[in-house]
C-alpha positions in Angstrom: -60.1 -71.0 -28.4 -61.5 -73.6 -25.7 -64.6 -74.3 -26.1 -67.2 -75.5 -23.2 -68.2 -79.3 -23.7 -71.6 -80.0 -23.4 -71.7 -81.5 -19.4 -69.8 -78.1 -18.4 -72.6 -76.1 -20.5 -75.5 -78.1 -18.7 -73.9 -77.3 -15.4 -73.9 -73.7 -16.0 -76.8 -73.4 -17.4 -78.7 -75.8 -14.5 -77.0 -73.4 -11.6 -78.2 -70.0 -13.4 -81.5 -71.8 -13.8 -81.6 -72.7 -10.0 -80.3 -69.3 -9.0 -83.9 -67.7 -10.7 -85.7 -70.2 -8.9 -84.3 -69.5 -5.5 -83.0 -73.1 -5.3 -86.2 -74.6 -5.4 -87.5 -77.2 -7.5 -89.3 -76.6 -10.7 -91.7 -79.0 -9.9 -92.3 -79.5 -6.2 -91.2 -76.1 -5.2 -89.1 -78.0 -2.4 -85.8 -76.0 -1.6 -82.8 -78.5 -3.1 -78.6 -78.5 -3.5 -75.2 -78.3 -4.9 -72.2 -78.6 -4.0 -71.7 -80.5 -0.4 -74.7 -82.3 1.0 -73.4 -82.2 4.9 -74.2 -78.7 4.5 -77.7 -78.9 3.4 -77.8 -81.7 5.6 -77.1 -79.4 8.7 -79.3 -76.5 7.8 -82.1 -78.2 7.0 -81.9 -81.3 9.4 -82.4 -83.8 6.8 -81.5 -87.3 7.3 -79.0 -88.7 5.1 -81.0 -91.0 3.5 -83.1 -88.1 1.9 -80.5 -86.4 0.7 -79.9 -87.5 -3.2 -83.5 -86.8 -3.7 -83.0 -83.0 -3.4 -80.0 -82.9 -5.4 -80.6 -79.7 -8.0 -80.8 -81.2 -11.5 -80.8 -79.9 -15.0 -84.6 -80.6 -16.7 -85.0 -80.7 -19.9 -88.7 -78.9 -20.4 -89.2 -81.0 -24.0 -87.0 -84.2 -23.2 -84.0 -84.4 -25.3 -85.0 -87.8 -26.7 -87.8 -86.0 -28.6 -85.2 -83.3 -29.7 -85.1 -80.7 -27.2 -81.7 -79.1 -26.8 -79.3 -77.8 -23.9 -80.6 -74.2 -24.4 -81.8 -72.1 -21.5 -85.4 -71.6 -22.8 -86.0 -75.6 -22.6 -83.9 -75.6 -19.4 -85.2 -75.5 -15.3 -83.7 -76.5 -12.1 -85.3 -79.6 -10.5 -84.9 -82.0 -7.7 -83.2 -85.1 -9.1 -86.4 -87.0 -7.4 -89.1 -84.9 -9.8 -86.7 -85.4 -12.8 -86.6 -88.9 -12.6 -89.9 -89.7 -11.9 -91.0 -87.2 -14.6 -88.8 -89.4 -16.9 -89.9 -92.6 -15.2 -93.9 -91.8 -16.2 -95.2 -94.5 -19.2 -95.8 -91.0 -21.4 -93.9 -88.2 -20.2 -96.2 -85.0 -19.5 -95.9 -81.7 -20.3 -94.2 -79.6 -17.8 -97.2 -77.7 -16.8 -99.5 -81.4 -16.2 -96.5 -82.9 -14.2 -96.5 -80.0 -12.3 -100.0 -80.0 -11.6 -99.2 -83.7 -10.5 -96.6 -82.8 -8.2 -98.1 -80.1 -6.8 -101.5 -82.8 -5.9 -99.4 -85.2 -4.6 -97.4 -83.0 -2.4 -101.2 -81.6 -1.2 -102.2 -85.2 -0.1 -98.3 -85.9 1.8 -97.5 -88.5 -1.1 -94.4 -87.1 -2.6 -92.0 -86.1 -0.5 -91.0 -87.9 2.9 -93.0 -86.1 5.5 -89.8 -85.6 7.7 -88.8 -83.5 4.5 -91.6 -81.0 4.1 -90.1 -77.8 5.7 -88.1 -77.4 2.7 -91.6 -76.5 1.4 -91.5 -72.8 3.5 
């Protein structure tokens, strides 16, 4: 019997994860991708330069450096841009405080490029 490496497992469990959330971002709530960026590129009239930044991720709710596993209950779909930063934070916050974070920051036009913010609706 084959069994599913791990990468092939996260990218399963990332799109089912993404498919709840209507394809929006855990985080910032900003509509993201998968697949072929020219076509998100075209619907939503992004430049390319913004692109990468709505790339749909696999986050890990409780990091996996402090033990959290590839299990659907610690997993949520988020822009690649709120994973990283998230990850990029001195302490790493709970899911709920960096969401609060985003969520501020999006309020006051600091997150996101404003060019990008219809992918808010």
């Amino acid at each position: 019997m084959c069994q599913m490496n791990n990468s092939n497992k996260l990218t399963k469990l990332r799109t089912v994860q993404a498919k709840k959330q209507n394809w929006r971002c855990f985080y910032c709530g900003f509509q993201m991708w998968d697949g072929d960026p020219t076509l998100f590129s075209e619907r939503y009239h992004l430049p390319v330069r913004s692109l990468n930044r709505f790339r749909c991720t696999a986050e890990h709710l409780k990091p996996r450096m402090d033990g959290g596993e590839d299990r659907p209950e610690n997993l949520v779909a988020a822009c690649k841009f709120c994973n990283q930063t998230r990850h990029r934070m001195g302490k790493v916050l709970s899911p709920a405080t960096y969401q609060r974070h985003v969520r501020n920051r999006i309020t006051a036009w600091k997150w996101h490029p404003l060019a990008c913010h219809h992918l808010l609706k």
